[in-house]
VEXFIZA-570364 format. One record per residue: x, y, z of N, C-alpha, C in turn; residue in three letters; residue number from 1. Coordinates in Angstrom, 3 decimals. Layout:
# residues N
      n_x      n_y      n_z     ca_x     ca_y     ca_z      c_x      c_y      c_z rest  nr
        X        Y        Z        X        Y        Z        X        Y        Z  ALA NUM
...
END
This chain:
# residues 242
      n_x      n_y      n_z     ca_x     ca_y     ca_z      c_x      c_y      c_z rest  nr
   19.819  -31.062   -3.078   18.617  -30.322   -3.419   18.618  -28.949   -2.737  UNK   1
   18.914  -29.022   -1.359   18.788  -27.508   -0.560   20.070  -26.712   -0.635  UNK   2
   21.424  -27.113   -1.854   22.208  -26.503   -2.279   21.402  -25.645   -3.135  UNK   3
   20.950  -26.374   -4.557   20.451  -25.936   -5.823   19.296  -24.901   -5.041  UNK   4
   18.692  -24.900   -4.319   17.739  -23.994   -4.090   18.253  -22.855   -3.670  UNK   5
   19.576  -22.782   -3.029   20.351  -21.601   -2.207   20.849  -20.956   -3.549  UNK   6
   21.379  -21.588   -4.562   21.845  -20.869   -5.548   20.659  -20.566   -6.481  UNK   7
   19.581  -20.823   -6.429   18.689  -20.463   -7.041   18.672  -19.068   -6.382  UNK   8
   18.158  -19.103   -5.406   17.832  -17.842   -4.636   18.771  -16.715   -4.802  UNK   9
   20.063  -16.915   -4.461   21.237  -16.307   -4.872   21.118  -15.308   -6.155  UNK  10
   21.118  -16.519   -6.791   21.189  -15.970   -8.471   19.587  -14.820   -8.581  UNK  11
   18.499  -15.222   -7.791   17.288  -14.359   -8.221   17.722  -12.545   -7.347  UNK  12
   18.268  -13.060   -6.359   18.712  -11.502   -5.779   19.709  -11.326   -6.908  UNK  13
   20.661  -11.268   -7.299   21.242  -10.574   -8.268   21.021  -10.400   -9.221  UNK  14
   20.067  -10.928   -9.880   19.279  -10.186  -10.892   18.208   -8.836  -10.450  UNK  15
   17.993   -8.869   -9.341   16.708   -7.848   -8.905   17.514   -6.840   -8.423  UNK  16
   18.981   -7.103   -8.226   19.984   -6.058   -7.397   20.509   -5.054   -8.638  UNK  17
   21.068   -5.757   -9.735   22.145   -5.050  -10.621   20.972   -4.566  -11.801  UNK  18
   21.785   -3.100  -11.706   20.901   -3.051  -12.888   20.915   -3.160  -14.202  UNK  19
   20.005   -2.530  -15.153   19.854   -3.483  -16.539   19.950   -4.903  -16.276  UNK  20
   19.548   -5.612  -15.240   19.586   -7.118  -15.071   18.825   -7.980  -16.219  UNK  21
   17.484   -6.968  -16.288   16.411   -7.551  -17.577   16.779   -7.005  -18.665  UNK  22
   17.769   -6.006  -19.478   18.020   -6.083  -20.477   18.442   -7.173  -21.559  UNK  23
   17.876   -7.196  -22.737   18.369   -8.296  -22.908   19.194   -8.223  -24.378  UNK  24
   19.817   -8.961  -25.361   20.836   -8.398  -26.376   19.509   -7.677  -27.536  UNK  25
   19.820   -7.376  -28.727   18.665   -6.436  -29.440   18.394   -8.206  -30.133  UNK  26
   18.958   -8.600  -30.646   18.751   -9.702  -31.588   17.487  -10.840  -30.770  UNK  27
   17.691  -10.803  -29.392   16.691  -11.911  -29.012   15.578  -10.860  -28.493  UNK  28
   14.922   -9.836  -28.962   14.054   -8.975  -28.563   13.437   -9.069  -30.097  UNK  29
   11.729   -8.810  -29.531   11.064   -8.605  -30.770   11.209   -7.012  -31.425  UNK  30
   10.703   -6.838  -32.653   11.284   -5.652  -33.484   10.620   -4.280  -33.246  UNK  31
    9.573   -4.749  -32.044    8.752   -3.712  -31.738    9.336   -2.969  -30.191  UNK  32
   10.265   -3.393  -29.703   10.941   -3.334  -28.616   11.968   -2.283  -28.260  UNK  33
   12.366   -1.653  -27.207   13.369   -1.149  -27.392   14.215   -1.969  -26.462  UNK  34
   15.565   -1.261  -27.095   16.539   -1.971  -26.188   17.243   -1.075  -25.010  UNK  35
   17.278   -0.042  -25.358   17.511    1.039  -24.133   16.482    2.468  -24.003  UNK  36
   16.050    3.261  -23.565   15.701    4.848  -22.911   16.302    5.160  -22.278  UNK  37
   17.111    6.331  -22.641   18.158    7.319  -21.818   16.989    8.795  -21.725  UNK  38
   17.589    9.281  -20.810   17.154   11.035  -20.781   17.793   12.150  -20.308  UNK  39
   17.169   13.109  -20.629   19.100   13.846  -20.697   18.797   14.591  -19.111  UNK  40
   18.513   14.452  -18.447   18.623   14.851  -16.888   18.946   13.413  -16.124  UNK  41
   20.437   13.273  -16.432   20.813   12.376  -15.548   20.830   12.716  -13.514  UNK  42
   21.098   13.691  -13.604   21.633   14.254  -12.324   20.220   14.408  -11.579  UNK  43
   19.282   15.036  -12.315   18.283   15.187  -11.385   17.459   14.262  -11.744  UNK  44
   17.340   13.601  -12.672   16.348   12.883  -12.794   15.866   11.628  -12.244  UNK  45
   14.935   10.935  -11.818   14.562    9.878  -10.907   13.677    8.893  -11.461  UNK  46
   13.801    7.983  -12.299   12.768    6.758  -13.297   12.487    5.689  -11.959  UNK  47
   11.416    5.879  -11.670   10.719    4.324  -11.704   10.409    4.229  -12.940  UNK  48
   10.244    2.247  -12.782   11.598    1.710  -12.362   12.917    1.955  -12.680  UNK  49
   14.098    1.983  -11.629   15.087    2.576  -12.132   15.958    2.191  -13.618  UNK  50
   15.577    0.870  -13.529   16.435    0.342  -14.944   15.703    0.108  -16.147  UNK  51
   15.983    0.354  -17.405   14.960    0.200  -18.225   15.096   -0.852  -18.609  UNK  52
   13.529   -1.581  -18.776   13.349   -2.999  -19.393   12.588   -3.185  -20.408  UNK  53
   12.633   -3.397  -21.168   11.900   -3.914  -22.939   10.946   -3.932  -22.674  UNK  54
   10.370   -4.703  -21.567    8.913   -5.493  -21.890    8.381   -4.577  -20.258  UNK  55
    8.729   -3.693  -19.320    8.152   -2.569  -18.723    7.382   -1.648  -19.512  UNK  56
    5.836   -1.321  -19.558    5.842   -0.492  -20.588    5.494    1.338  -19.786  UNK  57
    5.777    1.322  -18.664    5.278    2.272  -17.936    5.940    2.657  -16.837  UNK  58
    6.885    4.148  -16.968    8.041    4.582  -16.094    7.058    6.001  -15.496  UNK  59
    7.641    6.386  -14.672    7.617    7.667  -13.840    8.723    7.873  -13.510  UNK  60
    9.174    9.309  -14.149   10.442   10.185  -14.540   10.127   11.797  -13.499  UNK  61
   10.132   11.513  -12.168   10.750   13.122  -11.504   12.076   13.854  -11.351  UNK  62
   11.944   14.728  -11.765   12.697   15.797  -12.308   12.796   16.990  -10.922  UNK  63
   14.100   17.646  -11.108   14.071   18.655  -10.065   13.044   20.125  -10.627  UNK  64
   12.963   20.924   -9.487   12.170   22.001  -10.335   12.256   23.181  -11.221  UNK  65
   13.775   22.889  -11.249   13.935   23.725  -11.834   14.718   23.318  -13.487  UNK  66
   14.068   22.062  -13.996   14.544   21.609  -15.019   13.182   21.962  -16.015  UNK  67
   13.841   22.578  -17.003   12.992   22.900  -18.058   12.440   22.588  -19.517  UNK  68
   12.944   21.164  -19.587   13.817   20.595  -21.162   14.086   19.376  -20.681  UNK  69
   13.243   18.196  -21.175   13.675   17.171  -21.652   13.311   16.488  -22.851  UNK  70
   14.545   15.448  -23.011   14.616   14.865  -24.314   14.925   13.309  -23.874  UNK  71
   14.255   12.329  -25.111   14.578   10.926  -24.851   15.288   10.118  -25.823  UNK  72
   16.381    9.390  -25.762   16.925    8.736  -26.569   16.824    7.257  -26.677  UNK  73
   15.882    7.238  -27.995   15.569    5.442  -27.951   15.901    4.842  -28.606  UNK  74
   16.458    3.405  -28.314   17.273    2.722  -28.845   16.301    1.284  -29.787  UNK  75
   15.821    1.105  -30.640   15.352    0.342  -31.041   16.030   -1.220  -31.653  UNK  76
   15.395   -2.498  -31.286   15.910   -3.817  -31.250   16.323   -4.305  -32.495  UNK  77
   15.759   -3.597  -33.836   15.500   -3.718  -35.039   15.757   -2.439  -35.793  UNK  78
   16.570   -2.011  -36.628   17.568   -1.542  -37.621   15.915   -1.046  -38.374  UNK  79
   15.384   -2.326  -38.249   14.026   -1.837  -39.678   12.796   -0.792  -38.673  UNK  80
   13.045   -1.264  -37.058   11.378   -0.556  -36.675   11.963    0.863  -36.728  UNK  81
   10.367    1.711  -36.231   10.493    3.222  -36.899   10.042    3.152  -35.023  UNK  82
   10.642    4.565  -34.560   10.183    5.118  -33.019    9.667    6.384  -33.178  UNK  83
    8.935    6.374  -32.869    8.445    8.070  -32.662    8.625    8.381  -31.228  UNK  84
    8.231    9.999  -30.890    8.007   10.334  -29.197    6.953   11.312  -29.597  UNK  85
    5.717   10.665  -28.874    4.652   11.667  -29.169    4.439   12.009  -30.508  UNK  86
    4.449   10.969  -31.217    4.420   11.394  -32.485    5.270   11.771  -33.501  UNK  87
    5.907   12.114  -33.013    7.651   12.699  -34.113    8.476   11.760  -34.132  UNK  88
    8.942   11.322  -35.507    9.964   10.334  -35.458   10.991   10.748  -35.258  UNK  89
   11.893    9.510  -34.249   13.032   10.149  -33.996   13.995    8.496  -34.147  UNK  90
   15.370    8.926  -34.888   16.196    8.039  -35.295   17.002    7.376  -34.186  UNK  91
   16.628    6.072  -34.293   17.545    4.895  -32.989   18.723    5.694  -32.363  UNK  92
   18.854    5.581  -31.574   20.146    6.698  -31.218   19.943    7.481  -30.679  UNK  93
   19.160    8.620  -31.213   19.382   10.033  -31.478   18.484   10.930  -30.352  UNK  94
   18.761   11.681  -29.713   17.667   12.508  -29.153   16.431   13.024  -29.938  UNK  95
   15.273   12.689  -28.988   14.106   13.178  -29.601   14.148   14.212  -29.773  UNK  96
   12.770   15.559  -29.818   12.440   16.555  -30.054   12.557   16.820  -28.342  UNK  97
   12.510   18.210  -27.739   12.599   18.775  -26.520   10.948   18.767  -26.011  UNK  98
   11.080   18.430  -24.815    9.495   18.077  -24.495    9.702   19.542  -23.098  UNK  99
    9.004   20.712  -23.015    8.645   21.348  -22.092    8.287   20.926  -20.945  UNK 100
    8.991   21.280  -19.909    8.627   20.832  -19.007    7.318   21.748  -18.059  UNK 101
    6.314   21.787  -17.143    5.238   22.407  -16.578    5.246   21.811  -15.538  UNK 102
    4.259   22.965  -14.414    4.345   22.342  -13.313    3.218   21.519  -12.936  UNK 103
    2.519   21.173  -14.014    1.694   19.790  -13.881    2.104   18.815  -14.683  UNK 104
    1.972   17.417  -14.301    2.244   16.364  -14.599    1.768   16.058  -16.676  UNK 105
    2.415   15.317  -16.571    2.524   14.823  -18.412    2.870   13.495  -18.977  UNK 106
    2.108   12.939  -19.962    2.843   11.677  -20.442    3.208   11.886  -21.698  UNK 107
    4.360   11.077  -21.689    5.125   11.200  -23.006    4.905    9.420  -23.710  UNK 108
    4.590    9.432  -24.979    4.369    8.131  -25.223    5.344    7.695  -26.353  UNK 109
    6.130    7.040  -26.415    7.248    6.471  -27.107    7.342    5.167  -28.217  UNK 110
    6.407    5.170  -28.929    5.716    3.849  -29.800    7.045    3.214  -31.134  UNK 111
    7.257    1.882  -30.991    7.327    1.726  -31.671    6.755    0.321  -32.465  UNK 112
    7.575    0.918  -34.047    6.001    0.446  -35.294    7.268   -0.713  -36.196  UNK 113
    6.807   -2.127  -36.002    7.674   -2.963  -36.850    6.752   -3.344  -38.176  UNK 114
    7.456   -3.268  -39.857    6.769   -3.427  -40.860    7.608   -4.596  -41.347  UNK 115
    6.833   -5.151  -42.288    7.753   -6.223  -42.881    8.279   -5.791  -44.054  UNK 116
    8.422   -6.592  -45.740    9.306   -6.579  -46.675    8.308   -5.790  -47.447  UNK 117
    6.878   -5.543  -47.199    5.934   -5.392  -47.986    5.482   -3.357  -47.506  UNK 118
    5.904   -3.294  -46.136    5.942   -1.992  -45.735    4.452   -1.868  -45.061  UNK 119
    4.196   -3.443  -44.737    2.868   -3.368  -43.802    3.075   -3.544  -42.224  UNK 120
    2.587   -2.985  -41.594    2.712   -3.060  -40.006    2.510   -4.081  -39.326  UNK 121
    3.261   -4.806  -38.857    3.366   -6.366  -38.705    3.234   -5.941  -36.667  UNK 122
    3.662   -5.219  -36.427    3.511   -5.094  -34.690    4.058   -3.888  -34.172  UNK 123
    3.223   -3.617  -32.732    3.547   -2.117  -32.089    3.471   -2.171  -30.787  UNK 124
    4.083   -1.303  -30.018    3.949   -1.030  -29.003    4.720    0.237  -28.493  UNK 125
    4.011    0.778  -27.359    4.183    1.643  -26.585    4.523    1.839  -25.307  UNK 126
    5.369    2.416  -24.722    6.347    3.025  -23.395    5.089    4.176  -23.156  UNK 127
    5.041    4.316  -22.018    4.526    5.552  -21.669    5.148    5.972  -20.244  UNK 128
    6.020    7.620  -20.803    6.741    7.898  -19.468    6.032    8.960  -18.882  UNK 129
    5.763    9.075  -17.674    5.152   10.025  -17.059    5.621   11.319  -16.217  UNK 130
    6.015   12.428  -16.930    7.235   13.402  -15.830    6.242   14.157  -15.128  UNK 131
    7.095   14.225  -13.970    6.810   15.202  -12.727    7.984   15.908  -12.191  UNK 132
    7.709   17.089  -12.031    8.792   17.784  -11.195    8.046   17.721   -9.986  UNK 133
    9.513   17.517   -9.519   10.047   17.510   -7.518    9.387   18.931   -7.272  UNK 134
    8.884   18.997   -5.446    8.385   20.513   -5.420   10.140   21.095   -5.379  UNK 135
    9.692   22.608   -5.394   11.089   23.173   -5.352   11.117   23.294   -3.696  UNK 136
   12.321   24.062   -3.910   13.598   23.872   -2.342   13.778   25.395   -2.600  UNK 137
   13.688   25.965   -1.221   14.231   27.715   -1.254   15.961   27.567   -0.866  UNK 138
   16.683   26.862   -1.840   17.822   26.809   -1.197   18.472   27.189   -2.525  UNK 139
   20.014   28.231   -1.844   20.734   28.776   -2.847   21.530   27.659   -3.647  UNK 140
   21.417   27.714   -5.156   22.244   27.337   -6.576   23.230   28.200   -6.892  UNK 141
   24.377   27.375   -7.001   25.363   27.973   -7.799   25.923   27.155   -9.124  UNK 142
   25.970   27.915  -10.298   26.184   27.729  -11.653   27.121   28.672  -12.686  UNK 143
   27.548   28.552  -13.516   28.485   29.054  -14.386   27.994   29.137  -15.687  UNK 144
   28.248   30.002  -15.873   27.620   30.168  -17.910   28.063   31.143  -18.651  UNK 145
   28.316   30.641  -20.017   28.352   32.077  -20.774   27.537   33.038  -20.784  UNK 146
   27.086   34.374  -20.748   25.885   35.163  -21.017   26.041   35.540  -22.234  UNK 147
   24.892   34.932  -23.247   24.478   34.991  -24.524   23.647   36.704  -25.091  UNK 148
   22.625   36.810  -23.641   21.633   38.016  -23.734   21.716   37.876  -22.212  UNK 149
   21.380   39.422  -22.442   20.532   40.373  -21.118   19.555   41.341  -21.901  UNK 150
   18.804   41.422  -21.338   17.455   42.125  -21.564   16.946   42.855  -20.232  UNK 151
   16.832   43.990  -20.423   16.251   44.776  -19.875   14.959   45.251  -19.914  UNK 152
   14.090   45.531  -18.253   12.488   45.884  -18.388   12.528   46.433  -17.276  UNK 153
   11.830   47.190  -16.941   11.826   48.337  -15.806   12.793   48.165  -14.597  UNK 154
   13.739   47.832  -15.538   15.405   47.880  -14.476   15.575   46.591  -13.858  UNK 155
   14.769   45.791  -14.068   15.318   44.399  -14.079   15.337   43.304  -15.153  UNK 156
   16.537   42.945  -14.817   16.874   42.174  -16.183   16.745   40.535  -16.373  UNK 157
   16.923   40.527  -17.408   16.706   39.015  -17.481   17.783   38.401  -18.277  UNK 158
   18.294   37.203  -18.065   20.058   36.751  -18.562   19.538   35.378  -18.543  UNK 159
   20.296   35.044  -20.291   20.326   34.087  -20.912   21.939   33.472  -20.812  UNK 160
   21.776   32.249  -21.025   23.539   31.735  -20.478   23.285   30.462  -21.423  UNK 161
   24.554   29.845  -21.657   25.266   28.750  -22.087   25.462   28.087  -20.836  UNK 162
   25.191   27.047  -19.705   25.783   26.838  -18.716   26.674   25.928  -18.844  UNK 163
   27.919   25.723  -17.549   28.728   24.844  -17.863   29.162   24.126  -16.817  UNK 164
   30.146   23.029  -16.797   29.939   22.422  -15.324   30.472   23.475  -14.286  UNK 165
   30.634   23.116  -13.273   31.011   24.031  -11.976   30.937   23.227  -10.858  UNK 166
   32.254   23.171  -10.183   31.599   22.232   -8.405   31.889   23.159   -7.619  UNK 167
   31.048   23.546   -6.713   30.502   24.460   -5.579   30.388   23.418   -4.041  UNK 168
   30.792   24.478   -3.161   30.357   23.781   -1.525   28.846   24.378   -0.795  UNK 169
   28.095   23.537   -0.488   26.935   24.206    0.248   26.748   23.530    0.929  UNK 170
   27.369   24.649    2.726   27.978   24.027    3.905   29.116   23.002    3.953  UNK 171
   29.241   22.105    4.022   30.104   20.770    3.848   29.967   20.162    2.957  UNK 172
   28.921   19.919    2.054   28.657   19.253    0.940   29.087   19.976   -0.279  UNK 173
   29.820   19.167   -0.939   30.644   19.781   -2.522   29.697   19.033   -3.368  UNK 174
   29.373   19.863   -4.378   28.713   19.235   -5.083   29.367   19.386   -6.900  UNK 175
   28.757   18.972   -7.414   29.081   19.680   -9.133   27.557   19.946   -9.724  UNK 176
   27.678   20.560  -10.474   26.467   21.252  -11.308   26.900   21.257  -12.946  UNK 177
   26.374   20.066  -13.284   26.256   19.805  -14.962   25.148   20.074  -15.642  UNK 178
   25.108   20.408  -16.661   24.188   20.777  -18.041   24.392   20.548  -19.228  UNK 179
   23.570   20.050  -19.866   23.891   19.780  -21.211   24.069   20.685  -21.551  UNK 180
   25.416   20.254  -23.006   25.812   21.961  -23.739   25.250   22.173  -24.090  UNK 181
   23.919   22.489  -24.797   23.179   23.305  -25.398   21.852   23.690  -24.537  UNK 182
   22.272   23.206  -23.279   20.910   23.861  -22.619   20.950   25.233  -21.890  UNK 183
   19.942   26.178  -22.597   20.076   27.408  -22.060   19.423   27.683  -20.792  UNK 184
   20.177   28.476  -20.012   19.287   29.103  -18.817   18.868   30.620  -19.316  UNK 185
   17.852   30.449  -18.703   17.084   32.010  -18.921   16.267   32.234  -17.424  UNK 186
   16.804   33.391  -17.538   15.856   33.471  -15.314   16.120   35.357  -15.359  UNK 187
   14.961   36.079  -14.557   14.741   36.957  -14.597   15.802   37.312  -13.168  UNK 188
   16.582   38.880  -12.990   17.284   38.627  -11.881   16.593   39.350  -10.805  UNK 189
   16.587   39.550   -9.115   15.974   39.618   -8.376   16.303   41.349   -8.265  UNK 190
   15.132   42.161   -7.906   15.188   43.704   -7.653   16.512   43.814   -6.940  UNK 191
   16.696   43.391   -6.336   17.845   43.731   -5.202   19.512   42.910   -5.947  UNK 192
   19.454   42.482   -6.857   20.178   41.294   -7.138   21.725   42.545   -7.302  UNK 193
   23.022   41.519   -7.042   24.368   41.675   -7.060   25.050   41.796   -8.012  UNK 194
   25.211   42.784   -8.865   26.072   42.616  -10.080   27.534   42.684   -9.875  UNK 195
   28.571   41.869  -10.011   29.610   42.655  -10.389   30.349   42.254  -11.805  UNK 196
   31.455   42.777  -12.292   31.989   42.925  -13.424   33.617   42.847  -13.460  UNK 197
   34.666   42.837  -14.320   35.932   42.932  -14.155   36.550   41.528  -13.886  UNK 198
   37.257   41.213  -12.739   37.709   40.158  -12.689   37.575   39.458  -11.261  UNK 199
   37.368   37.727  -11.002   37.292   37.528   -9.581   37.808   37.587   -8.704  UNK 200
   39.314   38.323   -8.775   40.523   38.843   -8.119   40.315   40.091   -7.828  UNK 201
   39.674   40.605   -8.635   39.244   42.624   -8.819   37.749   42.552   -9.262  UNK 202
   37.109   42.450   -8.716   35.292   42.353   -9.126   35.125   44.201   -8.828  UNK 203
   34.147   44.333  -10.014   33.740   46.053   -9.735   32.272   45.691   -9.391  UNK 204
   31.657   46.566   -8.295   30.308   46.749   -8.413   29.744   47.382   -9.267  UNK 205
   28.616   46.870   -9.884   27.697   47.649  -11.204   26.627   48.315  -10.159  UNK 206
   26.730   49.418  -10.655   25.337   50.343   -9.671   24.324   49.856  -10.083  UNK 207
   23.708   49.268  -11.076   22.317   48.657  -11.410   22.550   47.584  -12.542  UNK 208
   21.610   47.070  -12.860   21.653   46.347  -14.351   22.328   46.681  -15.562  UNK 209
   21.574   47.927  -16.230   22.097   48.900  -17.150   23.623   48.832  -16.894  UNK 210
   24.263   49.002  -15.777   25.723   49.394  -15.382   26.925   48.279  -15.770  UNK 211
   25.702   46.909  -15.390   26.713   45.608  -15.662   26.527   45.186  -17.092  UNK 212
   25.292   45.785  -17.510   25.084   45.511  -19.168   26.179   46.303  -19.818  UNK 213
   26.633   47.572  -19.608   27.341   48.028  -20.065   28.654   47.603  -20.439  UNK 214
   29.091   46.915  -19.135   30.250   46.742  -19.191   30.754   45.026  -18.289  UNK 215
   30.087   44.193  -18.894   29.804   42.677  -18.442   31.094   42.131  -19.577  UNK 216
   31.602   42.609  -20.742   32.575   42.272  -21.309   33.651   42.919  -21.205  UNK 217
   34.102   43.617  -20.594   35.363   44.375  -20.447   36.500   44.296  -20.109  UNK 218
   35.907   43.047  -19.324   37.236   41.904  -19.161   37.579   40.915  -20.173  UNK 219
   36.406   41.071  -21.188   37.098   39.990  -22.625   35.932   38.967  -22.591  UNK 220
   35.454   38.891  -21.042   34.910   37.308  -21.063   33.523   37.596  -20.793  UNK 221
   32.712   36.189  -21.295   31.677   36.434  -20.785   31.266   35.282  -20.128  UNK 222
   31.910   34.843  -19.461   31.866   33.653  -18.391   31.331   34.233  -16.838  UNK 223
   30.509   33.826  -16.277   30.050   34.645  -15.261   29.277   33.335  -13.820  UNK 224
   29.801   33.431  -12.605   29.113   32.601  -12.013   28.012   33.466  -11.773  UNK 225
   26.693   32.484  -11.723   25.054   32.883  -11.774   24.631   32.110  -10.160  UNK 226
   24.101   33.050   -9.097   23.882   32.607   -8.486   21.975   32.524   -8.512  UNK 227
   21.567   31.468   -7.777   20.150   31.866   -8.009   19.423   31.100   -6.898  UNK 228
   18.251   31.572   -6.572   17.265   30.897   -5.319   16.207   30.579   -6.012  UNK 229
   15.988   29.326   -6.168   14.377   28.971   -7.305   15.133   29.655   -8.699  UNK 230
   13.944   30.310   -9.107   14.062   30.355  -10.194   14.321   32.307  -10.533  UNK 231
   15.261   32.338   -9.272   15.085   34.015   -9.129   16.593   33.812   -9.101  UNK 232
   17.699   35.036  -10.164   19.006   35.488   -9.640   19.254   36.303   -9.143  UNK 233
   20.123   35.818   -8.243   20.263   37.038   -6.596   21.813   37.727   -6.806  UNK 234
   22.618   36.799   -8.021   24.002   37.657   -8.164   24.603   36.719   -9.173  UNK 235
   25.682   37.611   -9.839   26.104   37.677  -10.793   27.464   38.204  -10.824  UNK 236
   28.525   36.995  -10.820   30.169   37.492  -10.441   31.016   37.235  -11.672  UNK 237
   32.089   37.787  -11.595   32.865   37.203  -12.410   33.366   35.713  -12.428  UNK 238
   33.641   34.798  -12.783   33.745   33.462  -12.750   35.562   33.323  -13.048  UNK 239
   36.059   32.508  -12.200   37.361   31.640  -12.465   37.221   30.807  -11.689  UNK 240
   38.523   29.777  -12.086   38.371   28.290  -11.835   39.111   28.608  -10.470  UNK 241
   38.765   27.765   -9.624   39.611   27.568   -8.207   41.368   27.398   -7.929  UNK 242
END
């Protein structure tokens, strides 16, 4: 008897340890269910509870602060139910619509609607995720991107990018810095900010904005490491790989 109870116990910590422990296959889930929620800020992002479970109907999703764009991908138990996010349908699989991110709190509600043979609504339910961004950190970012646009306004500019991965050291700690491909950065750069141009073997200083606008392709490329503090860029180099 005080075997079977040890492996009882056993077995209940490893379910509470590993995650997706409560997932369960789509076929033994009802049709109103999902079977997974992904979101596309893996790196910064933080879900209570961490693993998603069918029958949880209520997560809290913090985000770093300087994430601007998220999207949710829901996986539904049933081929036939319909998912929306906030209203917009979005196909099993597939990324939703882009939800803005602000620096006050938000719920996102994720419903789904099972009908039968007749196209009547037989059962529903709803997820409700709640995002918050993390406060920010005055600590320097380093990132890589194509520059798409620069825009100019009373001599300071503002640069749009393609970003791409990049691993950087800050102090002893190496880190990497991923982005989804299609997520753009856009950040205004700082009065004082660092331009240079040419190559990271031969970098030219740009006397101002205007100077590096001019001539930010002249080397062919428009690959550029973006340095930035918050949500301010302090410099702007030519980029190669290590």
């Amino acid at each position: 008897m005080k075997k079977s109870v040890a492996v009882l116990i056993v077995v209940s910590f490893v379910l509470v340890l590993l995650p997706g422990a409560f997932a369960m296959p789509a076929g033994s889930l009802p049709p109103d269910r999902l079977v997974s929620l992904e979101h596309n800020a893996p790196n910064t992002g933080k879900m209570l509870p961490a693993a998603f479970d069918p029958y949880q109907n209520t997560y809290l999703l913090t985000v770093a602060n300087w994430v601007s764009r998220i999207t949710f991908t829901p996986v539904t138990s049933s081929a036939s139910s319909v998912v929306t996010v906030n209203g917009q349908v979005v196909k099993s699989g597939q990324k939703s619509q882009i939800i803005q991110m602000t620096n006050d709190p938000q719920e996102v509600q994720v419903t789904v609607s099972a009908y039968d043979a007749a196209n009547q609504l037989t059962a529903q339910n709803t997820y409700t995720i709640y995002l918050q961004r993390r406060p920010s950190e005055r600590r320097t970012r380093v990132s890589a991107g194509y520059i798409t646009q620069i825009s100019l306004a009373d001599g300071i500019a503002t640069v749009s990018a393609d970003l791409v991965t990049v691993t950087y050291q800050d102090k002893t700690n190496i880190s990497t810095f991923i982005n989804d491909s299609v997520y753009v950065y856009k950040y205004k750069t700082a009065a004082n900010c660092l331009f240079y141009y040419g190559t990271k073997q031969n970098p030219v200083r740009a006397v101002d904005a205007l100077d590096f606008v001019n001539n930010y392709l002249s080397n062919g490329s428009n690959l550029y490491y973006i340095v930035y503090i918050e949500d301010e860029i302090v410099a702007v180099m030519p980029y190669a790989s290590d």
